[in-house]
N, C-alpha and C positions, 0 to 999 in steps of 0.2 A: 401439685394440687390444682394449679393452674389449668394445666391439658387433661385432667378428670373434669372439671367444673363444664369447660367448653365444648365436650364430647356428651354431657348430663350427667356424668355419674356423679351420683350423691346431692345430686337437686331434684326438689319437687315442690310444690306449691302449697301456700297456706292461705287460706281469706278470710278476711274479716270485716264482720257484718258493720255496715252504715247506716245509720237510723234517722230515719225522720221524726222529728222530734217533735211535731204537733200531732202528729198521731201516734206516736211510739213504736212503729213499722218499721220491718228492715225495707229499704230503698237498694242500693250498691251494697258492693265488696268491692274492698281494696284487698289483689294481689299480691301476696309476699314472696320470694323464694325463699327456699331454710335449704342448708347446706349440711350435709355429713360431714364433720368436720375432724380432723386430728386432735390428739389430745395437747391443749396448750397455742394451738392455731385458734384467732377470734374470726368471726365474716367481717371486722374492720381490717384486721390483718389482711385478709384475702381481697379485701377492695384496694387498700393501700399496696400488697404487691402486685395488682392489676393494674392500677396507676403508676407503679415506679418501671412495668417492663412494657408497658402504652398497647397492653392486654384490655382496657375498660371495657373496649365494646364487642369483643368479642364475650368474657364473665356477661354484661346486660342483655347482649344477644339472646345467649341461654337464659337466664330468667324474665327476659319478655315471653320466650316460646314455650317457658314452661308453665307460665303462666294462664295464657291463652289458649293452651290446650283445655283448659275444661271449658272453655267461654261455651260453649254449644250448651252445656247442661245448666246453665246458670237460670234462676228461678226465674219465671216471668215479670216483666215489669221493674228489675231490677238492673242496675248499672255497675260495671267496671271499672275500678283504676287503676294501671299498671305504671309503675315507674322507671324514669329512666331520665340520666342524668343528662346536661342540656349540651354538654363537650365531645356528646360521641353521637348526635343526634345526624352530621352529616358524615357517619363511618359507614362504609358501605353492609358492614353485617347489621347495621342497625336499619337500613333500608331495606335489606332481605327480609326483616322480619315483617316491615310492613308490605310488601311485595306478596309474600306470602298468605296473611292475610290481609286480601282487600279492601273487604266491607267490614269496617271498625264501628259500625252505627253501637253505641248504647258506649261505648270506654273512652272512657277519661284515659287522658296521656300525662301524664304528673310531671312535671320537672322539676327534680329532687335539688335541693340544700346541697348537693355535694358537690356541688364548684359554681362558680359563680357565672352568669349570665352578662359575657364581654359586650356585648351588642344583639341585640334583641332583632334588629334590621339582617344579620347575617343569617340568621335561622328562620327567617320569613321562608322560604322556600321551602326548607324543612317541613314548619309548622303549616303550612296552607296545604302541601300534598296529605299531610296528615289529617286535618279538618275536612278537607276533601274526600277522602276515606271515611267520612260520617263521625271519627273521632271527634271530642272536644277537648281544651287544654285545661290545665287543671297547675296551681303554683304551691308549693309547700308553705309560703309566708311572702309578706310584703317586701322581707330584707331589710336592708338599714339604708337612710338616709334617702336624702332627693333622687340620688342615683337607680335605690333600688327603686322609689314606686314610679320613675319615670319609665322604667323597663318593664312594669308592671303595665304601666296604659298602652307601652307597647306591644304589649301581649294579649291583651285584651284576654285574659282566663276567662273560662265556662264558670271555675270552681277555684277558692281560696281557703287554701288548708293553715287554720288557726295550730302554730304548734306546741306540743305539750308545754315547753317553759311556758307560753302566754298563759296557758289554760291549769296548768298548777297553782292550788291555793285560789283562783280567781273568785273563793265562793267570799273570803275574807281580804281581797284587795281592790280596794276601790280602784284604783288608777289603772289597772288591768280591766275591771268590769267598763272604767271610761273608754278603754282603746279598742276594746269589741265592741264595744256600739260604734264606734266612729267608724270601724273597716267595716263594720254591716252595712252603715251610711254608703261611704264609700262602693259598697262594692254592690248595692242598689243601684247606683251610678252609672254603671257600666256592662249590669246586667248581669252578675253574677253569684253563686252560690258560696255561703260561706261552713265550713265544715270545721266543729271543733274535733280535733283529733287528742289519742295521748287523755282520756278522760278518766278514772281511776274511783272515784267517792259519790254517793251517791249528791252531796253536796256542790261539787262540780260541775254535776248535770243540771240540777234543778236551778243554777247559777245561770248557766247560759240558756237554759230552753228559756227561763224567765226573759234573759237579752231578747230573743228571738233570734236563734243561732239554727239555720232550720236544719244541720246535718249533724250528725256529732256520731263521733270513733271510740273505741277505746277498750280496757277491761275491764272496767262498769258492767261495760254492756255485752260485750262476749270477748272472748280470746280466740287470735287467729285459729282454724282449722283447716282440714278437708273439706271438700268441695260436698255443699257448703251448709255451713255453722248457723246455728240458728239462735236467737236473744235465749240469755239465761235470765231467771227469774228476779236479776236486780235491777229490770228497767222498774220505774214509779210508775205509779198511777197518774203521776202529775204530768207524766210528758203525753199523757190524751189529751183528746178535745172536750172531755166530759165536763169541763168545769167550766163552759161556755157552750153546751149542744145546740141552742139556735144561733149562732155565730152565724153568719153569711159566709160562703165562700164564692171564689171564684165560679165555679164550675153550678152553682143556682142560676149565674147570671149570660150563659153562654151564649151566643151565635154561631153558627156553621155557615160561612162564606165561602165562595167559591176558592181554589185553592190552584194554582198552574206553575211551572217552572219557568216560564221566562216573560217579560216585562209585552213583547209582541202580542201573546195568548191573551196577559191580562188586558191590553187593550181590545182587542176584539169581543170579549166579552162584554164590556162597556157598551160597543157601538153596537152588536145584535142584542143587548138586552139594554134596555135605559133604565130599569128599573131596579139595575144594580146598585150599588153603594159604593162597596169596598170589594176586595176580591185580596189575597195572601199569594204574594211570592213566594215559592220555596224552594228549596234542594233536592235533587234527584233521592235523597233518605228520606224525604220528608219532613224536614227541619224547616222553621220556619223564618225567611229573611226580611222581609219586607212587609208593609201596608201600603196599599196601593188603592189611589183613588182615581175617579176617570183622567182628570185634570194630568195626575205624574206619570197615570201610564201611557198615555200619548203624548207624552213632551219626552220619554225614559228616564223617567229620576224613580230610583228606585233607594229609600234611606231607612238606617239603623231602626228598629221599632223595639218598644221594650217587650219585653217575653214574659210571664207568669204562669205559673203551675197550676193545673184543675183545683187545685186545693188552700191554693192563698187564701187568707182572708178577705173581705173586701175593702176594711179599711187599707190593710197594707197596701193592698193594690191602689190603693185611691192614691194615698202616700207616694206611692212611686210614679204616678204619671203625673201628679204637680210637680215633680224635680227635675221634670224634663226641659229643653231648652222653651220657650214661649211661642215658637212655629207649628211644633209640635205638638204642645201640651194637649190638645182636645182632638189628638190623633187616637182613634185602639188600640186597646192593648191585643199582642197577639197570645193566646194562650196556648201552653202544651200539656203533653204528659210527661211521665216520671222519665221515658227515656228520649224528650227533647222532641219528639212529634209535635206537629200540630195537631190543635183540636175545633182550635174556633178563636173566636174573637170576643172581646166585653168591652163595649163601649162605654166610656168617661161619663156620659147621662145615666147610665143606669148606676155604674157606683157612685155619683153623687145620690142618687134617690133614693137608693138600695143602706147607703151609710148614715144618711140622715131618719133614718125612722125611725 
């Protein structure tokens, strides 16, 4: 079974839609592979004798590339997550895969629950050729104990995947609904998205979109398919913006600042225009690193800025640039879109002005 799976035969891919849950839009698909399987054989059996003959990365190989084959047709505006466990990330067929494809801009790289994360510092090189590639990181849960969320800040995820046990019942347990708002907090923090996955009742949903949970998965909302599945009729009404239409967002309050990829550019634009401001470092995809004022970009300090979607609220956004350190706080926010582009900029004066009226 083993040298069918790693040749493809009897694999092909499923996706299933991820929804933004303030406007009840698909955003992403998370990647599945599904397996032709023998009668009485499970896909845990087939991952456990993957691991017992130290076959794993060769089985994730195959379902990364089979996954990725549809990436080209995937809807506009919409993002990937394919997974792959964090033990085979420096096995050379798991580097083929990304060798092969180069430009990862819009996929999430998920590091799956299925073994645990020894050192987070050994797979830096891993994960930096990866985000380098336009990928972002994406963690299945926070794990247990100080150990995991220490590995957690050393990972600094794009995306934090809530999983089904958190998100079962949540709609009737208060100390579950406590601990998603806390990893929301938390993962505000550090710039990150949090996505309920494993979602099932209509009760469940309206549970977390209430938290403010802005990603959420599940059969609620559709069941894995072909490329690609589109929301069945059990999203609510309530995961729209209707019940708030003049709400402010992000994207009323926008700037378009000049935009360059290295700290040298942004100073010269300083000194041939004085009547600049601010200006956005980015990445050769377009991603955006930095706020850069005349002052850092001719000394080179180029530091973390927090990031928000065209489509935040603007209290929310207000919310997250107060939690920021006090150096910072009255820096811009830099804004993107759904697949991590920049768009512009919204500066702290106007959503104070913009949230008080």
């Amino acid at each position: 079974m083993l040298d069918a799976v790693s040749a493809g035969t009897g694999v092909s891919a499923a996706y299933q839609p991820i929804v933004d849950t303030a406007r009840g839009t698909v955003v992403g698909y998370e990647g599945l592979a599904r397996f032709e399987m023998p009668t009485g054989i499970s896909v845990e059996d087939l991952f456990a004798q993957a691991r017992a003959t130290h076959r794993s990365a060769e089985v994730e190989a195959r379902c990364l590339r089979v996954v990725l084959a549809d990436r080209a047709s995937i809807p506009a505006n919409c993002f990937l997550t394919v997974n792959v466990s964090p033990h085979v990330l420096r096995e050379d067929r798991i580097r083929a895969v990304w060798r092969d494809h180069p430009d990862l801009q819009g996929v999430f790289v998920e590091l799956t629950e299925q073994s645990a994360i020894d050192s987070a510092t050994d797979l830096e090189p891993e994960l930096d050729g990866i985000r380098a590639a336009g990928a972002l990181i994406a963690v299945d849960d926070l794990g247990s104990g100080y150990a995991g969320l220490s590995r957690l800040l050393a990972l600094k995820p794009a995306m934090i995947k809530l999983d089904r046990e958190l998100i079962q019942g949540i709609d009737t347990d208060e100390a579950k609904r406590a601990l998603v708002e806390m990893i929301g907090t938390f993962a505000s923090r550090i710039d990150s998205w949090v996505l309920a996955e494993g979602i099932e009742t209509a009760a469940e949903y309206d549970t977390i979109t209430a938290l403010g949970v802005p990603l959420a998965q599940g059969y609620h909302l559709a069941r894995p398919g072909p490329a690609w599945p589109t929301l069945g009729r059990l999203v609510l009404p309530s995961a729209l913006p209707a019940a708030q239409p003049n709400s402010p967002i992000v994207r009323d309050l926008l700037d378009v600042v000049p935009a360059v990829e290295s700290v040298p550019a942004a100073a010269r634009i300083f000194t041939e225009h004085g009547e600049v401001r601010t200006v956005v470092l980015i990445d050769h995809h377009g991603r955006p690193v930095s706020v850069l004022d005349s002052e850092s970009a001719h000394l080179g300090i180029a530091s973390d800025a927090v990031r928000v979607n065209l489509d935040t609220p603007v209290r929310d956004a207000l919310l997250r640039a107060i939690t920021r350190d006090s150096t910072h706080r009255y820096d811009p926010l830099i804004v993107t879109d759904n697949a991590g582009r920049y768009a512009g900029i919204v500066r702290l004066e106007r959503l104070i002005t913009t949230a008080v009226r």
